[in-house]
C-alpha positions, 0 to 999 in steps of 0.5 A: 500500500501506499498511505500519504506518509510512506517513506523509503530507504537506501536511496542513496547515489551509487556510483555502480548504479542502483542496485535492486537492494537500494530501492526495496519499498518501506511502509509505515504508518498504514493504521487500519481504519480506512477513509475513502479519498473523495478522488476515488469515490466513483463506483465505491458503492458498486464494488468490493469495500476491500477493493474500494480501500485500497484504490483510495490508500493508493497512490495509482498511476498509469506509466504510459497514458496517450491524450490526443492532442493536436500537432499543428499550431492552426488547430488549438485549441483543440477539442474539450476533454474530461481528463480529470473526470476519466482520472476519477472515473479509474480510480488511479491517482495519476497518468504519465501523459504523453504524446509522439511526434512521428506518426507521420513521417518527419520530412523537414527539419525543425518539424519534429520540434515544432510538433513537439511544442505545439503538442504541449501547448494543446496539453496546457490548454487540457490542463487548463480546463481540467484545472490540473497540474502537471506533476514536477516531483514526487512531492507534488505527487503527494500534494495532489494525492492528499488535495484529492486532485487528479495530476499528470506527469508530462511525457513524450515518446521518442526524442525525435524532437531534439533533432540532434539538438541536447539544449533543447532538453532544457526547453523540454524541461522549463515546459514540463516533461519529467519522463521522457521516452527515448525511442519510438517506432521511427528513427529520429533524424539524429538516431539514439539507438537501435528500436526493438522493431526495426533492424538494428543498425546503429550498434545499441545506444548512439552516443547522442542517445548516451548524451540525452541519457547523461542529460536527463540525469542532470536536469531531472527527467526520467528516462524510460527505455521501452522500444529499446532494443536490448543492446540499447537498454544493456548500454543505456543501464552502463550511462545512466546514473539513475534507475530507468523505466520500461513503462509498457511491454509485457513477458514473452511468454505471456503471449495471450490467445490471439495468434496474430497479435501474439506475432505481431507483439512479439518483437515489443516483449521483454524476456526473463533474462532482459526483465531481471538485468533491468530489475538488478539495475533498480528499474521499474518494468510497466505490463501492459493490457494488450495481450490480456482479454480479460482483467484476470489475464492482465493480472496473470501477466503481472504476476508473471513479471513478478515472478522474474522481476520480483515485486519492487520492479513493476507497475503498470502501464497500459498504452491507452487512452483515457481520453477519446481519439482525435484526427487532425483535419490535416489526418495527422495521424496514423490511418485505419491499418497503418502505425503501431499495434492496437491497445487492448488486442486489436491489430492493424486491420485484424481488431479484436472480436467486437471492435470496429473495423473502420478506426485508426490504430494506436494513438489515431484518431477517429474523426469524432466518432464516438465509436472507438475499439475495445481496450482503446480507452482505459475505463474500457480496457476490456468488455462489458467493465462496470468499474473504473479501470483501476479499481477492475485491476485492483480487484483482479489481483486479489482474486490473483493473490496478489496481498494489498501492500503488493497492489500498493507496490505495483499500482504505484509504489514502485514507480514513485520509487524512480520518479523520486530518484530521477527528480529529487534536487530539482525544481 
């Protein structure tokens, strides 16, 4: 669990890395008698009083969350969005929200960045409306968490935008972002490293992946190593000083029921071997819902990243969207079969039994339409849920035998864990 006066030990910096002994979670103060968080009180009536208590004790946090923003400066303000009522609809505490800029492929110099910018200028004006803040560090976490206010942590995937720039970073920085993803599915014009997708071609990390690492550590932002082949994680954990995270993948061997999806998510998997050489580093490894069919299954892959990682070194990170889907009216974007893989087990062009055949993949948009697939949205993630996304997962890991301060770890403990880490001594 993760009550509002957690504490932790031995975050000392260590000159080897950080260790999996130097970041295991301490509790204190849990007490017994529960208050729910106003935050949380939806659906509290309609589901387990164990599961509604530990969802308002926890500090829940989704590690990799897609808001649809547009990209183009002529189409802000964008469209109006309830972020903080799908946030207190889930139950979680947090989303890390993030955005990419190479859904369309990047022909011109400055393009990247002047997406970037125009990406987060469409997320203030979210905020703005949703009258949220974005989270600096993990005090701000916790100023949020005991105000009962729902919060982000401002995130990109793919440092595409620096465009072989590192000053830029600190621009990145002074607008927000903590969390930076430094890889996506396309190479940046100034490549970082060698994309799990792709064919590698540039030896693991590049030395100006490891100059963005080095950077990150300097001014605070977490680095996050998901699209990452294994020689550019195995690198990047010999650069950085501080605990990485993978915030969306799953174990290899979980592969789910859908063969095709099971094929086509296969290369994005993580493996046993990998999952324990990040673990041993200090990282967080975040399992996502796309090869689960059901909130057990999504459970299942838990436990079985657990079972190798061990429980200090995984949360949850669902790549998908709290929010509806937007198309640009220029169609930025990807197109219906086209981009990356589908949230919650759908596929280009094969989308999972009872979704709609006609919407876009991955962070596509839909032209308005209220029709969107299963498991794109996250209070949505599987059929027929009658509870908010976090509370479903809650209860599932119960019924999994998952123990409460085990929830508190993985929904949101462990990645506090290296936020804090990555953050701390900055503004």
């Amino acid at each position: 669990m993760l009550p509002a006066n957690y504490r932790f030990e031995n975050m000392e910096k260590s000159q080897q890395g950080w260790s999996r002994r130097k970041f295991i979670f301490t509790l204190t103060g849990t007490g017994t008698v529960i208050t729910l968080n106003p935050l949380f009180s939806w659906g509290a009536v309609e589901i387990d009083p164990r599961v509604a208590s530990i969802v308002a004790r926890t500090i829940g946090i989704d590690t990799h969350n897609h808001i649809d923003v547009p990209l183009h400066a002529g189409e802000l303000n964008g469209p109006n969005v309830d972020l903080s009522g799908e946030i207190k609809k889930s139950g979680l505490s947090a989303i890390c929200m993030t955005f990419a800029v190479d859904y369309q492929q990047l022909r011109n110099p400055g393009e990247a960045y002047e997406r970037f910018i125009n990406g987060l200028n469409a997320m203030d004006i979210v905020l703005e409306s949703n009258h949220m803040k974005r989270s600096m560090n993990l005090a701000d976490l916790h100023t949020a968490y005991d105000n009962h206010i729902p919060t982000v942590i401002q995130s990109v995937e793919g440092a595409h935008f620096l465009e072989g720039h590192l000053d830029r970073l600190g621009v990145a920085y002074s607008r927000g972002l903590r969390h930076l993803g430094l890889l996506h599915d396309s190479d940046a014009s100034v490549p970082l490293g060698d994309v799990y997708t792709n064919a590698p071609q540039w030896g693991g990390l590049t030395t100006f992946g490891a100059d963005v690492i080095k950077e990150c550590n300097k001014l605070g932002i977490l680095v996050d190593l998901t699209h990452a082949s294994n020689a550019t994680i195995n690198a990047a954990l010999k650069v950085t000083t501080r605990p990485v995270l993978i915030s969306h993948t799953g174990l290899d061997t979980q592969l789910g029921q859908n063969q095709f999806m099971a094929k086509m998510m296969h290369p994005r998997l993580i493996s046993a071997e990998q999952a324990k050489i990040v673990a041993d580093a200090g990282g967080v490894i975040g399992v996502w819902t796309h090869l689960a069919e059901t909130p057990l299954e999504y459970a299942r892959n838990i436990r079985a990243m657990v079972n190798v990682s061990g429980i200090d070194h995984v949360c949850i990170g669902t790549d998908s969207k709290l929010t509806p889907a937007y198309r640009s009216p220029d169609s930025f974007g990807p197109k219906p079969g086209e981009g990356s893989p589908q949230p919650g087990g759908g596929s280009p062009g094969n989308p999972r039994e009872g979704q709609h055949k006609d919407v876009n993949s991955h962070n596509g948009p839909d032209n308005g339409k209220n029709s969107h697939r299963i498991g794109e949205r996250t209070n949505e993630a599987w059929k027929d849920l009658n509870a908010g996304f976090y509370y479903t997962v809650v209860d599932a890991m119960l019924k999994t035998g998952f123990t409460e301060d085990e929830i508190g770890k993985i929904g949101g403990g462990n990645f506090c864990r290296v936020f804090d880490a990555a953050t701390v001594g900055h503004i």
